[in-house]
N, C-alpha and C positions, 0 to 999 in steps of 0.2 A: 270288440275283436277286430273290427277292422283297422278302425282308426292305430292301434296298437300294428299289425300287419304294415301298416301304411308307415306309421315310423321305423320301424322293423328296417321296410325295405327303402327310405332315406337316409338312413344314420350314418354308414358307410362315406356317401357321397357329404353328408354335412358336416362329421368329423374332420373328413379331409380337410375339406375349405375352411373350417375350423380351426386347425392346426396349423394350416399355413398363415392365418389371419394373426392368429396367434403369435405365430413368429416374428411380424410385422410391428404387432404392437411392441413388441418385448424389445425390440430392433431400436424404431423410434425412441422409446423412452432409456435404454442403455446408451445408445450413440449421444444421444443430447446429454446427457449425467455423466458422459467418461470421465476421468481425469486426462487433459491434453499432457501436462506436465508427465504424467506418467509414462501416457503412450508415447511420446517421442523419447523419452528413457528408454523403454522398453525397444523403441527401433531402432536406437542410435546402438542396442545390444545385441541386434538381426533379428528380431521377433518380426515375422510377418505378418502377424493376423492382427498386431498392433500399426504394422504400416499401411495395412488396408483400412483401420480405423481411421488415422489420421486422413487418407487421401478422401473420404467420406465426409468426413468432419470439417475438411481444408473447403467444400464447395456443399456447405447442408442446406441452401436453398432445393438444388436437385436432388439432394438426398432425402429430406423431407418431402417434395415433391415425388418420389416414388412408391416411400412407404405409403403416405395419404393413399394415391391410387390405388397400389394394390392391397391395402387393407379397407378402404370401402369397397371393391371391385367386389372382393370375398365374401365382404358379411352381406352385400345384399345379395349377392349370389345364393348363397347357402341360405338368407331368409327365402327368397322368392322359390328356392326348389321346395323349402319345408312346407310352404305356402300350400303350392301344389299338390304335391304327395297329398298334407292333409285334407286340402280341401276336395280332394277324390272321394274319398272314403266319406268325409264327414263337410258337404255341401253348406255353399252361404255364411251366415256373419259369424255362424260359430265356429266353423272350419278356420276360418281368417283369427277370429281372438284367441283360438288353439295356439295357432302358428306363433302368434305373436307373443302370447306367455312363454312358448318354451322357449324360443330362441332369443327372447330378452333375457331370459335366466342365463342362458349357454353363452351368449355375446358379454353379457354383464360379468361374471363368473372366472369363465374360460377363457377369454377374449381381453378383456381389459383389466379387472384384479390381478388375477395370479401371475400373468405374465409382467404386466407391471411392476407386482412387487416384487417378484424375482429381481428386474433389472435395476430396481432402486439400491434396491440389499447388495446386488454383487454387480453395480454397473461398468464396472472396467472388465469382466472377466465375462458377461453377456455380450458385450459391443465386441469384443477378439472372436469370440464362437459363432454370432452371426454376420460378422465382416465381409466376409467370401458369401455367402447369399444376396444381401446388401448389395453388394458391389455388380454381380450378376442381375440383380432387378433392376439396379439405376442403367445398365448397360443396354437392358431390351427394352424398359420405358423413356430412353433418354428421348427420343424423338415425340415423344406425348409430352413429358414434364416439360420440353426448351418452348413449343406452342402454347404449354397452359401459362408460364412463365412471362409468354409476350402478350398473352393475353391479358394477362393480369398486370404488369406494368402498363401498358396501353391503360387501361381504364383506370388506373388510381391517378397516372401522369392528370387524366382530364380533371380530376382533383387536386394538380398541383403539388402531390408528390410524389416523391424522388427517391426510389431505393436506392444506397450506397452501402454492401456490404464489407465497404473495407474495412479493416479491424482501429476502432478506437484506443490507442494506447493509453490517454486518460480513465476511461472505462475498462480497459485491462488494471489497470496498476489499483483502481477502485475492486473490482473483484476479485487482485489477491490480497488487499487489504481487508476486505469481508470478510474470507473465507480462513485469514489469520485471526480476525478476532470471536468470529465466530468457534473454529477452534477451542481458542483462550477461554471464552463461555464456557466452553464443554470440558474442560478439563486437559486436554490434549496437547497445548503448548503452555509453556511456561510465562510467568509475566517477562523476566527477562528475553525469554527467545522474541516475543512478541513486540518487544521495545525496540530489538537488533532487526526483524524484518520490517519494523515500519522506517522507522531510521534511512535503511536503503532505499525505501520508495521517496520518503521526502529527502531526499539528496539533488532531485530535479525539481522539486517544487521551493527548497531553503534558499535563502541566499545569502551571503557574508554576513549582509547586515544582521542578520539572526542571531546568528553564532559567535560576531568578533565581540573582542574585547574594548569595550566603551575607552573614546581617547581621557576620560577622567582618571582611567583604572591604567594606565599603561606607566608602567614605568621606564623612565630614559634619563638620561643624563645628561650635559651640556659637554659636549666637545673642547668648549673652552676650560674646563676644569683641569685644574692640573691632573699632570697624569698620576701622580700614586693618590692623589686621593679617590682618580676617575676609575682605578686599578682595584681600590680597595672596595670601592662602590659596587664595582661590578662581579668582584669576588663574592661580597656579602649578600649579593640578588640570589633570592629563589629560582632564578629566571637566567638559562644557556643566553638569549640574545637580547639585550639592550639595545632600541633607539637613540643612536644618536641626533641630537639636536643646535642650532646655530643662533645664537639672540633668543629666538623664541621657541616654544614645543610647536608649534604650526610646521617650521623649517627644517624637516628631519633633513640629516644628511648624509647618514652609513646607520650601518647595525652592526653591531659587536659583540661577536661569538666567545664565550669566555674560553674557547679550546686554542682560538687564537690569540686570546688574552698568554693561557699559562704557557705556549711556544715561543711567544714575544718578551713574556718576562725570564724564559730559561735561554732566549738569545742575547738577551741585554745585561742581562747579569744585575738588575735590579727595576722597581717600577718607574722613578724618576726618567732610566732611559728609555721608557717605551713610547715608542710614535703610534698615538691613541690611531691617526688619520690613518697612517701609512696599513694599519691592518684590519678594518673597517669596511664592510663590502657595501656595493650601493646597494641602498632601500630600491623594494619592488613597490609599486603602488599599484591597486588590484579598483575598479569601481565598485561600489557598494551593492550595485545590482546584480553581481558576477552570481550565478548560481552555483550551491556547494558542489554539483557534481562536477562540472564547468572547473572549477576551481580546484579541488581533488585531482583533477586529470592536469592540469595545469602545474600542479605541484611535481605530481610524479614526471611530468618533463623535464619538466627546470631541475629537477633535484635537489629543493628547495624547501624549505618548511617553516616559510612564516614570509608575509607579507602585511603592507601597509594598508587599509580602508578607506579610500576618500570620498568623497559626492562627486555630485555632479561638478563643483566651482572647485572641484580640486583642493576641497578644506577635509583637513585629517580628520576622518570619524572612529579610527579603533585600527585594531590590527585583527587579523587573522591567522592560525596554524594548524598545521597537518593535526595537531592532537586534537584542535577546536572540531573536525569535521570528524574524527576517527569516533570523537566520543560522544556524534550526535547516534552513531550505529550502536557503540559497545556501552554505552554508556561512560560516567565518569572515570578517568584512566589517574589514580594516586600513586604518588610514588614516594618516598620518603621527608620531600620539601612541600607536600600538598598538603593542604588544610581539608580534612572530610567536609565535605557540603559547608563549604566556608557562605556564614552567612545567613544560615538554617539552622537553629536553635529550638528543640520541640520541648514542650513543656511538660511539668506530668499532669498537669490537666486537661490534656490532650490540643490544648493550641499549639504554637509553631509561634515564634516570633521569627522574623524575615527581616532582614536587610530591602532593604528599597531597591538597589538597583540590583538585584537575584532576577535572573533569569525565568520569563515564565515555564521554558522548555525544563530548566535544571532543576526545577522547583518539582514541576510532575514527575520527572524521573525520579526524583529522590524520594518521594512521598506515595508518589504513584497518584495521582491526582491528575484529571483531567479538565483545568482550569486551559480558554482559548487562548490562543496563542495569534490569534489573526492581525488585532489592530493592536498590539502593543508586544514590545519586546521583555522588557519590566515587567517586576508586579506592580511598583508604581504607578507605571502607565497604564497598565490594568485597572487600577483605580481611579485614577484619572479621569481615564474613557468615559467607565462607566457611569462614573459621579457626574461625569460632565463640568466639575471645577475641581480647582485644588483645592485638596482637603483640611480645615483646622486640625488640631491635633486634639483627640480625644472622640472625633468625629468615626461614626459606624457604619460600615454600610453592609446590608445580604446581594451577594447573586451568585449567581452558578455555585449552590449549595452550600457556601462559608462566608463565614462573618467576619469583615476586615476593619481591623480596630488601629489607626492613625496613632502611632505612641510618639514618634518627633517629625518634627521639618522641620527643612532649614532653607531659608526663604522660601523660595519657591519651589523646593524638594524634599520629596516625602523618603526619608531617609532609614524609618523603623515601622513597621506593619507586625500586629497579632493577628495571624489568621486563625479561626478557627470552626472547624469541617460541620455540616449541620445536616442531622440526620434527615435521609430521603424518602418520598412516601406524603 
């Protein structure tokens, strides 16, 4: 009877601190889980209890700093009263093991479970409703957390490090790459959405060399060609802009727009009359280390849509265009002169034969295949790498889950590959 008496007349006061503790935990773990993206949606639409998130979230050193305080402040508060209380009534080590069961149940419980998982379950809509609390405890502990703060840099510094919480954009752009594939796991994005938001991230990380078109693969024509034959050449191209070239394919000298081609032949009144030079604009030459996004933004200045690739020594390595970088986001963009995944042949025995110089990126997209793309731009080179020689023809090799079978070269180019996918596990 007593010891019940004795809780009796505790519970009041250890609820309280209870509840407020409570609030604390639930606070922590919502503010750390919000979505940022959301909350500044949400303020950019006058929601305040979303902008009192963000300004929380914008410095959560101090903000964590708060909660920490006053939710240890609490539970040891409300243990050492429970302490008490009990050990009046019921004296010595059993009074203390009393104490100690129930308020680990009630901390365990009340304290860290339930409020937790409330704010996991509904953490954007927990961090808005205790925002305005939050904000009011960083305000009256701010002079305690800015001391524990130098205190604690002071002593890790004698360790030699160095907090810097400025924001990692690398580390950003990796956490919303996470958080899209993880999704895509789950069901929630589509394979193509997931292909269009990685695409934008690696926009800063691609660069020309990735994307352009190999100077084997480019089609151009010599300037010195007569004109209707240069006329009818450039009618019969797949391809709005033709490379112009001088003596050699190295010496481009203009690019030839077939929209100036049919202006030129409805002023001349035949192709024989057309001055191939006179309507010919000068080639752009771009370095090969330009990164897409770099190069994107470049485009949309110039108002321009297609540039030349060189190296370092100024030797032509491919070209590049607006569609080359639009369809590392949307994917492949066909239009009525495009060949589907020209170059990708899938068998019905579930191999693929591949062209040799097929893109390692165009290869995934098409397949959905997650073959790297880091040291080689080819699948050739793919092979290559990995083999560590060039391969005879009939020659097989396993890695990264599929089996790549050499079907020609030609000298030194591996110009036909069977791949085929090898079950995981």
């Amino acid at each position: 009877m007593k010891l019940e008496a004795a809780l009796i007349a505790a519970a009041p006061f250890i609820i309280a601190l209870l509840a407020i503790s409570a609030i604390f935990s639930a606070a922590e773990t919502a503010l750390t889980r919000a979505s940022r993206g959301r909350m500044h949606q949400l303020e950019r639409d006058g929601d305040r209890a979303a902008s009192r998130v963000n300004r929380l979230i914008s410095d959560q050193e101090t903000m964590i700093g708060a909660v920490l305080i006053g939710y240890n402040v609490l539970n040891i508060l409300s243990s050492a009263l429970a302490t008490e209380f009990i050990t009046a009534e019921v004296p010595g080590a059993l009074g203390v093991a009393i104490a100690t069961s129930v308020m680990t149940v009630l901390v365990v419980v009340f304290v860290e479970v339930l409020p937790k998982t409330l704010a996991i379950v509904r953490a954007d809509d927990v961090a808005r409703a205790l925002s305005g609390p939050m904000l009011v405890a960083v305000w009256v502990l701010g002079p305690v957390i800015y001391a524990i703060q130098w205190v604690v840099r002071r002593t890790l510094g004698l360790f030699g490090v160095r907090l810097d919480m400025a924001t990692d954009v690398l580390a950003a752009h990796e956490e919303i790459r996470g958080a899209v594939e993880y999704h895509h796991a789950e069901g929630a994005v589509e394979s193509g959405d997931r292909r269009m938001l990685g695409g934008v991230l690696d926009l800063g990380e691609l660069t020309v060399a990735d994307v352009m078109v190999h100077r084997r693969q480019i089609e151009m024509v010599s300037i010195d060609t007569p004109p209707s034959q240069l006329v009818a050449e450039a009618l019969a191209s797949p391809y709005t802009r033709l490379p112009l070239y001088q003596r050699e394919p190295e010496n481009v000298v203009g690019v030839l727009h077939a929209k100036d081609i049919a202006l030129a032949l409805a002023a001349a009144g035949g192709a024989d009359k057309v001055d191939v030079a006179a309507i010919a604009t000068q080639p752009w030459f771009v370095p090969e280390t330009t990164h897409l996004k770099d190069q994107l933004d470049a485009f949309l200045k110039r108002r321009t849509h297609f540039a030349l690739v060189v190296d370092e020594y100024g030797g032509l390595q491919g070209l590049v265009t607006l569609e080359d970088i639009l369809e590392e986001i949307v994917g492949e963009i066909e239009d009525e002169h495009d060949a589907a995944i020209e170059g990708v042949r899938p068998q019905p025995d579930g191999s693929v034969i591949v062209d040799g110089d097929v893109s390692i990126r165009e290869l995934n997209r098409a397949l959905d295949w997650e073959l790297p793309d880091e040291h080689a731009v080819t699948v050739a080179g793919l092979v290559i790498h990995e083999a560590q020689t060039i391969p005879e023809v009939g020659q097989s090799f396993i890695f990264h889950h599929h089996r790549f079978q050499v079907l020609r070269r030609q000298r030194n180019q591996v110009t036909s590959l069977r791949i085929t996918p090898l079950p995981r596990g």
